[in-house]
DSSP file (Angstrom, degrees, kcal/mol; ACC not computed):
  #  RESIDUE AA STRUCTURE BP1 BP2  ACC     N-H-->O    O-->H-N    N-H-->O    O-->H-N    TCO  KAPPA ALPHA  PHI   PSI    X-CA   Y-CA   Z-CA
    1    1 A X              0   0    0      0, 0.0     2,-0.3     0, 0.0     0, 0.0   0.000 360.0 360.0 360.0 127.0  -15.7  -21.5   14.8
    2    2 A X        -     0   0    0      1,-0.1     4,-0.1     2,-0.0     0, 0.0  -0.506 360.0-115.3 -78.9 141.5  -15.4  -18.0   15.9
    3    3 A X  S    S+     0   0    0     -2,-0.3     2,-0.2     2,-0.1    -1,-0.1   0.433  95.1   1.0 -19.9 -27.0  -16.6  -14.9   13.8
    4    4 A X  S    S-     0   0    0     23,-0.1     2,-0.4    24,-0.0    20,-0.1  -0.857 103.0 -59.3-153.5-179.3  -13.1  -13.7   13.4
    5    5 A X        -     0   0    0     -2,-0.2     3,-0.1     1,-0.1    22,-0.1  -0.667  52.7-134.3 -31.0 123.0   -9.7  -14.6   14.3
    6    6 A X        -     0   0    0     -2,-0.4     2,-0.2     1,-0.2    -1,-0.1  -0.168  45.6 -63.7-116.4 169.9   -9.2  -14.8   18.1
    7    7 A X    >   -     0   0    0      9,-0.2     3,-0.5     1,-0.1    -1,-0.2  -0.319  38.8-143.7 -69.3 143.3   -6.3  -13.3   19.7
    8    8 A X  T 3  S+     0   0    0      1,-0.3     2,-0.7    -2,-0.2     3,-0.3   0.837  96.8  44.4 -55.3 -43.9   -2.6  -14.6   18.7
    9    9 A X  T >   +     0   0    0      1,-0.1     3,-1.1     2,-0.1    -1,-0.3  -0.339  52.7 144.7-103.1  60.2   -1.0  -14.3   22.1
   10   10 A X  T <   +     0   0    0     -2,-0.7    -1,-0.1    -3,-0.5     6,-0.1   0.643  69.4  82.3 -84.1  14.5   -3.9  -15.8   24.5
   11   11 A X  T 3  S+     0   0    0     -3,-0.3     2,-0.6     1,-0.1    -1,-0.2   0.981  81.7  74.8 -45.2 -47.7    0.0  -17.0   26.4
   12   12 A X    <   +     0   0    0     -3,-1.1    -1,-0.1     1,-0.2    32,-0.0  -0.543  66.3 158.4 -69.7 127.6   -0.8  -13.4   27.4
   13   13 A X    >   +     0   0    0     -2,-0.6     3,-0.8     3,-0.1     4,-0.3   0.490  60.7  73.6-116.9 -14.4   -3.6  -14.2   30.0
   14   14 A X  T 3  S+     0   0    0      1,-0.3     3,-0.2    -3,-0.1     2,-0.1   0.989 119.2  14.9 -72.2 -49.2   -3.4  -10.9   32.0
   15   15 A X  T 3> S+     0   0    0      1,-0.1     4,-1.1     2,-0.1    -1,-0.3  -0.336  95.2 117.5-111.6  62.0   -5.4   -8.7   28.6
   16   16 A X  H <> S+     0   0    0     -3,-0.8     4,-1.8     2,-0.2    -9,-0.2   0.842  77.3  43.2 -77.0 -38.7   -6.7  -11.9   26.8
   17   17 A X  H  > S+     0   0    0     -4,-0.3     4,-0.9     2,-0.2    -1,-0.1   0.654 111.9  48.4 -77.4 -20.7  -10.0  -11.0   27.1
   18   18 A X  H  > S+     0   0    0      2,-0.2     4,-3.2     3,-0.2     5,-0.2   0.888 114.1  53.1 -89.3 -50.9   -9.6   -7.2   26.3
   19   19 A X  H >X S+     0   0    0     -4,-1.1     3,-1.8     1,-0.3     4,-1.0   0.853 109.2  55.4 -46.9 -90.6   -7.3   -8.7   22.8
   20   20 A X  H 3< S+     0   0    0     -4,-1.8     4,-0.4     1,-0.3    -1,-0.3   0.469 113.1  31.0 -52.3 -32.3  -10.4  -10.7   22.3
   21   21 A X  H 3X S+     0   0    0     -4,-0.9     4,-1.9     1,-0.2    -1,-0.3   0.972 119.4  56.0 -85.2 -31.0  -13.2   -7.8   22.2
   22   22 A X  H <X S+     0   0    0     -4,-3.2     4,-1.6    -3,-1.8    -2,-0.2   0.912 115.3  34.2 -75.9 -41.5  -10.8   -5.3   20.7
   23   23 A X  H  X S+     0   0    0     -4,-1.0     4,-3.4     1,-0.3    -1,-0.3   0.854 114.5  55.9 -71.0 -29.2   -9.9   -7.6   17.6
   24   24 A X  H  > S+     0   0    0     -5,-0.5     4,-1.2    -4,-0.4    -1,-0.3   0.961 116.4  38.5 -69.2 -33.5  -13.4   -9.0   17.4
   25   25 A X  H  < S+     0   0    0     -4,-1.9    -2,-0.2     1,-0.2     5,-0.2   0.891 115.7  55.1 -61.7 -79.4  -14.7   -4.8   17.1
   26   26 A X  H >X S+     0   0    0     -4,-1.6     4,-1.7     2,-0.2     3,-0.9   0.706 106.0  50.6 -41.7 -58.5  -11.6   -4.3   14.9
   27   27 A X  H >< S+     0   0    0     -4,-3.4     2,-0.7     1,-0.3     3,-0.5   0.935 118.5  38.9 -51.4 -77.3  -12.8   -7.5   12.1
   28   28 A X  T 3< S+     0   0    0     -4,-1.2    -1,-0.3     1,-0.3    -2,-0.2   0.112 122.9  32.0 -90.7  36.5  -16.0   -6.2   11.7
   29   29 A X  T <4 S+     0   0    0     -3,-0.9     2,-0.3    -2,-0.7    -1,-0.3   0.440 132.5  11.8-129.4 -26.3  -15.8   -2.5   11.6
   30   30 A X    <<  -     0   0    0     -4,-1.7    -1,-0.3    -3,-0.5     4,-0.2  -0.942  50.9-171.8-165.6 111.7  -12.1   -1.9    9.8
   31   31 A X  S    S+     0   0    0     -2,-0.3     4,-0.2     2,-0.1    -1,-0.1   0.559  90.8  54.4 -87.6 -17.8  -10.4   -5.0    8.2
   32   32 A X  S >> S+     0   0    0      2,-0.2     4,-4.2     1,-0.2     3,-3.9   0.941 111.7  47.8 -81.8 -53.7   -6.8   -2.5    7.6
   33   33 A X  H 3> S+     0   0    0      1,-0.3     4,-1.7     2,-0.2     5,-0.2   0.766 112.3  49.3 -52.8 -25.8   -6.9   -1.6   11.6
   34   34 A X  H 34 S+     0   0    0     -8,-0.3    -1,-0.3    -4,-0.2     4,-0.3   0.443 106.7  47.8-104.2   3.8   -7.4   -5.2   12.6
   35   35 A X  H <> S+     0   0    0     -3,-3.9     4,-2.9    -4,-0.2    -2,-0.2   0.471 116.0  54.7 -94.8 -32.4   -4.6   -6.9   10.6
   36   36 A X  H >X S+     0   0    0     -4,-4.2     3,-1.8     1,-0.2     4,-1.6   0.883 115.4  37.6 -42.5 -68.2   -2.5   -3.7   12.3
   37   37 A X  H >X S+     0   0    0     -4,-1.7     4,-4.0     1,-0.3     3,-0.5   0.892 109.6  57.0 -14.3 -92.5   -3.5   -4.7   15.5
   38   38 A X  H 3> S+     0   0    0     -4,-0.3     4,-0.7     1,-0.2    -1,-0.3   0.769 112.0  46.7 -21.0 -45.6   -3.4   -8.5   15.0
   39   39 A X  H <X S+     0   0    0     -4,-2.9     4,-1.5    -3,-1.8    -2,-0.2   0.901 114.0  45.7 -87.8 -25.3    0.6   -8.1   14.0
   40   40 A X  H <<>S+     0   0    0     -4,-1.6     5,-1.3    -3,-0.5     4,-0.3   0.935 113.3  51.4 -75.9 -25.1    1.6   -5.6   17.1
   41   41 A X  H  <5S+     0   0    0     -4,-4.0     3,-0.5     2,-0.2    -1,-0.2   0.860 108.7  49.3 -81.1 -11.6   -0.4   -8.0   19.5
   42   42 A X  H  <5S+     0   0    0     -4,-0.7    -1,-0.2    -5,-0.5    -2,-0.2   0.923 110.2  58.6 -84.0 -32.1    1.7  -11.2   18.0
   43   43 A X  T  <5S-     0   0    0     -4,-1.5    -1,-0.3    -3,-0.3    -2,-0.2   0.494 127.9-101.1 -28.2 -28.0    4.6   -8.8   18.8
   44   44 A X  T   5 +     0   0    0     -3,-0.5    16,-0.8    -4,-0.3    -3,-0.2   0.277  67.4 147.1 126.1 -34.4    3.8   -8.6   22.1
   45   45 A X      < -     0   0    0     -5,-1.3    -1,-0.3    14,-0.2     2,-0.2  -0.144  30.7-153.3 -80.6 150.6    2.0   -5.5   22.8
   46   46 A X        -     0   0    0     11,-0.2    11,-3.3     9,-0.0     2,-0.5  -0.622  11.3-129.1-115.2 171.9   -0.6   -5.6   25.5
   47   47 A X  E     -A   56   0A   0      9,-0.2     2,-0.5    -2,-0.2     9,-0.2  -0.960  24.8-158.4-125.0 118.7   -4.0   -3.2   26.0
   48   48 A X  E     -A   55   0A   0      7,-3.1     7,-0.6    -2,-0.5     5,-0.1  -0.906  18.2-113.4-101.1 134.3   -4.2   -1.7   29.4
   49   49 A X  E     -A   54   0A   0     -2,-0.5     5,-0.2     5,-0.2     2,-0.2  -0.386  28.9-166.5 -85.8 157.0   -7.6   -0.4   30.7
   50   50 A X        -     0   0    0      3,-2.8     5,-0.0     1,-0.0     0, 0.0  -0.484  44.2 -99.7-114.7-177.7   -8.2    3.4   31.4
   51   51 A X  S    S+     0   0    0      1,-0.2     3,-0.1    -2,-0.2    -2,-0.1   0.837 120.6  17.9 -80.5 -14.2  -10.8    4.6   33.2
   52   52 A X  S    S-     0   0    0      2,-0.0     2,-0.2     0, 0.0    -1,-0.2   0.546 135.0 -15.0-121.1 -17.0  -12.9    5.6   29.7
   53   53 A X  S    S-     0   0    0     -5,-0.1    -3,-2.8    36,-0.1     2,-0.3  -0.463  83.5 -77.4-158.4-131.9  -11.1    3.3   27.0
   54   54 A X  E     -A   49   0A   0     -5,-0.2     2,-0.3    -2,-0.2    -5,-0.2  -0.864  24.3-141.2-152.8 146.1   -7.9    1.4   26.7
   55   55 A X  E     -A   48   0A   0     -7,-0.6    -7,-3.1    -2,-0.3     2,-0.4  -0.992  14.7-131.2-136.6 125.7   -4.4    2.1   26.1
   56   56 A X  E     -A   47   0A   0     -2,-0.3    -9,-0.2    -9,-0.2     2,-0.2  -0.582  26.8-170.7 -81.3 136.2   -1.6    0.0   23.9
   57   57 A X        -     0   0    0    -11,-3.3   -11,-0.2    -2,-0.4     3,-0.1  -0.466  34.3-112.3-112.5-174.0    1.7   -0.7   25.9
   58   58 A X    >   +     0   0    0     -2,-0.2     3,-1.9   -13,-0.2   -13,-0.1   0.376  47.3 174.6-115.0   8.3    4.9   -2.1   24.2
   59   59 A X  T 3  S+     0   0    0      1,-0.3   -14,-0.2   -13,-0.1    -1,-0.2   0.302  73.6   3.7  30.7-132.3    4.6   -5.3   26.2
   60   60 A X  T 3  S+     0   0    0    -16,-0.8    -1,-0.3    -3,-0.1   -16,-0.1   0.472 109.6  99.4 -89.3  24.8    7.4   -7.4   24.7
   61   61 A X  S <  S-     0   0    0     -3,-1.9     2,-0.2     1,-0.1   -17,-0.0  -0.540  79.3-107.1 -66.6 161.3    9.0   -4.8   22.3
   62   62 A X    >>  -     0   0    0     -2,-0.1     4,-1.9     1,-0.1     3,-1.0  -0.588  34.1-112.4 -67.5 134.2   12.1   -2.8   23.1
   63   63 A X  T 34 S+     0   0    0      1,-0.2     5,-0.2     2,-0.2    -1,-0.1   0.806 122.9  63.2 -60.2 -18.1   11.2    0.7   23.7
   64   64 A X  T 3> S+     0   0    0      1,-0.2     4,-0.7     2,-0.1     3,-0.3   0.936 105.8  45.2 -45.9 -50.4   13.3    1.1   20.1
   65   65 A X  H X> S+     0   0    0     -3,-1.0     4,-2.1     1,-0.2     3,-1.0   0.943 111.5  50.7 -77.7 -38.5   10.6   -1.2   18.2
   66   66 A X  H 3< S+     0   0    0     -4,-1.9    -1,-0.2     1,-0.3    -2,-0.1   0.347 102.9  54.4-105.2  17.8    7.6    0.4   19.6
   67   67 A X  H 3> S+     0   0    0     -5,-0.3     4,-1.6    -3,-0.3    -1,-0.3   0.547 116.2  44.8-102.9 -15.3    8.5    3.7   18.8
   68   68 A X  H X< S+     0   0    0     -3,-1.0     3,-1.2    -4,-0.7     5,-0.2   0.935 116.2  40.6 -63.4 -68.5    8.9    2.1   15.1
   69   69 A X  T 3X>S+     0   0    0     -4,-2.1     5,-2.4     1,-0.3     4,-0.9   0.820 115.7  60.4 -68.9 -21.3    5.6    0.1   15.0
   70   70 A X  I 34>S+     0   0    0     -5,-0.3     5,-3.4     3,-0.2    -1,-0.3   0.942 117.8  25.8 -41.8 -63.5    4.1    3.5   16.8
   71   71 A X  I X<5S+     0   0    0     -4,-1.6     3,-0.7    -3,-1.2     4,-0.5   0.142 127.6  45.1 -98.4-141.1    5.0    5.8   14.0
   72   72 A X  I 345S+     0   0    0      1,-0.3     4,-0.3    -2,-0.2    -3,-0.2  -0.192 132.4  11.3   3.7 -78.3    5.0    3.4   11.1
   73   73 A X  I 3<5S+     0   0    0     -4,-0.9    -1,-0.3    -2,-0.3     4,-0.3   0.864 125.6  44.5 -90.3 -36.0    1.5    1.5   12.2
   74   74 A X  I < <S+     0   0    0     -5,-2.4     3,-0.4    -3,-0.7     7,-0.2   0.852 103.0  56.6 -29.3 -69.7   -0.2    3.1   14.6
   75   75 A X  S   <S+     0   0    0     -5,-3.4     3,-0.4    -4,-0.5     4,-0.2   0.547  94.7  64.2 -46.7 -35.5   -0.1    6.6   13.7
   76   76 A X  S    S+     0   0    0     -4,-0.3    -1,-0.2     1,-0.2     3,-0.2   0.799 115.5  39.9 -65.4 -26.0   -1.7    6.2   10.3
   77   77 A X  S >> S+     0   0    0     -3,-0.4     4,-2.2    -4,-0.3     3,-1.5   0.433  72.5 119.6-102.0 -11.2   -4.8    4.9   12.6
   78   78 A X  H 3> S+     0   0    0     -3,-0.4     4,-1.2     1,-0.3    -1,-0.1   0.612  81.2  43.9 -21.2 -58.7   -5.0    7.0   15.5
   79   79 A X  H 3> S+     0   0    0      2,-0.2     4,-1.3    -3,-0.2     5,-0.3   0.746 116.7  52.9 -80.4 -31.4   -8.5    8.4   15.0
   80   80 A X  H <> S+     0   0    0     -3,-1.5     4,-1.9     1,-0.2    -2,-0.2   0.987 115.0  47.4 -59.9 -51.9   -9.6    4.4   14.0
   81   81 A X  H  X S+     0   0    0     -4,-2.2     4,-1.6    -7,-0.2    -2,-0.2   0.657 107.3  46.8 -83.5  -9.2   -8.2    3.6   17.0
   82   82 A X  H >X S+     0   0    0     -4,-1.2     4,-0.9    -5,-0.3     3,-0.9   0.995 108.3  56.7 -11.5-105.4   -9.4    5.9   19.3
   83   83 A X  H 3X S+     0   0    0     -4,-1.3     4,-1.5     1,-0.2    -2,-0.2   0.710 110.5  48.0 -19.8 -45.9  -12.7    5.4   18.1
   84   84 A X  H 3< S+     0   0    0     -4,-1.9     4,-0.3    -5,-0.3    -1,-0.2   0.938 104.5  55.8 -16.2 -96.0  -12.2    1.6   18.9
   85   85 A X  H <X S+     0   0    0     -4,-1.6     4,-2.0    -3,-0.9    -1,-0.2   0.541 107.5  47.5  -2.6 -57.9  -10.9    1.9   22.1
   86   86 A X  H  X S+     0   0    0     -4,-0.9     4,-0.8     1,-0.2     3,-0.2   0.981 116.1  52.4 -85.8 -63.5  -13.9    4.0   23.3
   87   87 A X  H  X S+     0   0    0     -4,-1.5     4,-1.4     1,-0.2     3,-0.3   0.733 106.6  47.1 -20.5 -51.5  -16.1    1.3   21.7
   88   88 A X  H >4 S+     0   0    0     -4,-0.3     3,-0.8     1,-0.2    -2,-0.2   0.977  90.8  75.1 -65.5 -47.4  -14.9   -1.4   23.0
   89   89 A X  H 3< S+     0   0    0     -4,-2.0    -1,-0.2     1,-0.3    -2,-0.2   0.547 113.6  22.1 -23.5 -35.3  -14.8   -0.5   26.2
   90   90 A X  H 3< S+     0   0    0     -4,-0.8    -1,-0.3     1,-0.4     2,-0.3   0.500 119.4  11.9-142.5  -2.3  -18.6   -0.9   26.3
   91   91 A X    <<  -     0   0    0     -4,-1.4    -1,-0.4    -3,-0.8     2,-0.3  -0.987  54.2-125.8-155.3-178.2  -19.8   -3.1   23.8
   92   92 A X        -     0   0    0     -2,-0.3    -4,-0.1    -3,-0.1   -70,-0.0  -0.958  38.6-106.6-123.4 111.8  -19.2   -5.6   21.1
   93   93 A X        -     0   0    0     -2,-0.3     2,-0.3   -72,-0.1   -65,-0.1  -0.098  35.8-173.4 -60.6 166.4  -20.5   -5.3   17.6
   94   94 A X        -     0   0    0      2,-0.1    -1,-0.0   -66,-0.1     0, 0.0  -0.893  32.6-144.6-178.3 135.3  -23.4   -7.4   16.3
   95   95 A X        +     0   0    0     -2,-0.3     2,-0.1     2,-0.1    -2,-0.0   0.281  60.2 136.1 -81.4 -14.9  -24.9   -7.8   13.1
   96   96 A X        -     0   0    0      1,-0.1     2,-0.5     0, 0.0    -2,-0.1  -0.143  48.6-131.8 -52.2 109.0  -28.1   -8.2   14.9
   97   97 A X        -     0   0    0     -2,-0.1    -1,-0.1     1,-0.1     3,-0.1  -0.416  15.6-117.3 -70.8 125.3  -31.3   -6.2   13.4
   98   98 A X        -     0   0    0     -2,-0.5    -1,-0.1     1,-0.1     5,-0.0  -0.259  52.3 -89.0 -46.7 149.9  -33.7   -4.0   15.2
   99   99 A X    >   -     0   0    0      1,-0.1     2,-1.6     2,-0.1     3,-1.0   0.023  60.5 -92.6 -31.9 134.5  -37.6   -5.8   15.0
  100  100 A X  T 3  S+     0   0    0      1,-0.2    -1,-0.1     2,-0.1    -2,-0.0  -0.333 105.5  18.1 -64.5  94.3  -39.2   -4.6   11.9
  101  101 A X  T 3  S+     0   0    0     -2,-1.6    -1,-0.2    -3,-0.0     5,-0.2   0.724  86.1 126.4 123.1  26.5  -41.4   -1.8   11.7
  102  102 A X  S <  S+     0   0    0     -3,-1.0    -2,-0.1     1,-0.2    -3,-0.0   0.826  76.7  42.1 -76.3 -18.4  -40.0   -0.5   15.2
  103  103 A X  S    S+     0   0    0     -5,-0.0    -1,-0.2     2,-0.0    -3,-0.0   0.421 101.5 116.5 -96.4 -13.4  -38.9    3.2   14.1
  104  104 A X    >   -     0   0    0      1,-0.2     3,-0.8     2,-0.1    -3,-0.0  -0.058  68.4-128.7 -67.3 173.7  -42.5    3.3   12.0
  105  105 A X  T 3  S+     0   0    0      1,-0.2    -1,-0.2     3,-0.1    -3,-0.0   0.084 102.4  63.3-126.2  61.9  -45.2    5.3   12.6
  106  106 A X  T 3  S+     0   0    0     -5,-0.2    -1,-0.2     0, 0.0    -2,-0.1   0.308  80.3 113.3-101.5 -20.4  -48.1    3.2   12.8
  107  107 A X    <         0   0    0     -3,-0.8    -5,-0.0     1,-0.1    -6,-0.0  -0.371 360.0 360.0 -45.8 135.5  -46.1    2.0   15.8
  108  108 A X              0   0    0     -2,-0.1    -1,-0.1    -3,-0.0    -3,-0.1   0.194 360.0 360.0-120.6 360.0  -48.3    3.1   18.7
């Protein structure tokens, strides 16, 4: 069973994989940003990559609804999603813990 909810639209197959790290970042750093997320991608909207992060497109909304779900949901998030974005881009968060005792300084 995966860690989080997996993306809603993997019909879309062209950014499935991109849905998949951005929602997986999006569960475990900001639970509001990632139900946002979760309802524009079941809407439709697709993630294109940019050359440094990602960009959301209005996929299958009407350019009417995604100036809604823009200024309604989006906006509130900008700087979360930003941040994201740039994140995802180049990793995937992990719960994982550094060794013990790597930062001490008995470490040699």
């Amino acid at each position: 069973m995966p860690d989080h909810p997996s993306d809603p639209r993997a019909d879309k197959v062209s950014d499935h994989k991109h849905w998949k790290n951005v929602l997986h970042n999006a569960w475990h750093l900001n639970k509001d940003l990632y139900g946002v997320l979760h309802g524009v991608r079941c809407g439709g909207a697709e993630i294109v990559q940019t050359a440094n992060s990602f960009m959301l497109v209005p996929g299958d909304w009407s350019p009417e609804e995604w100036d809604d779900v823009k200024l309604r949901y989006l906006a509130p998030h900008k700087e979360q999603l930003i941040s994201l974005f740039k994140l995802t881009r180049f990793a995937l968060y992990t719960d994982e813990a550094l060794p013990e005792g790597i930062f001490s300084e008995e470490a040699g």
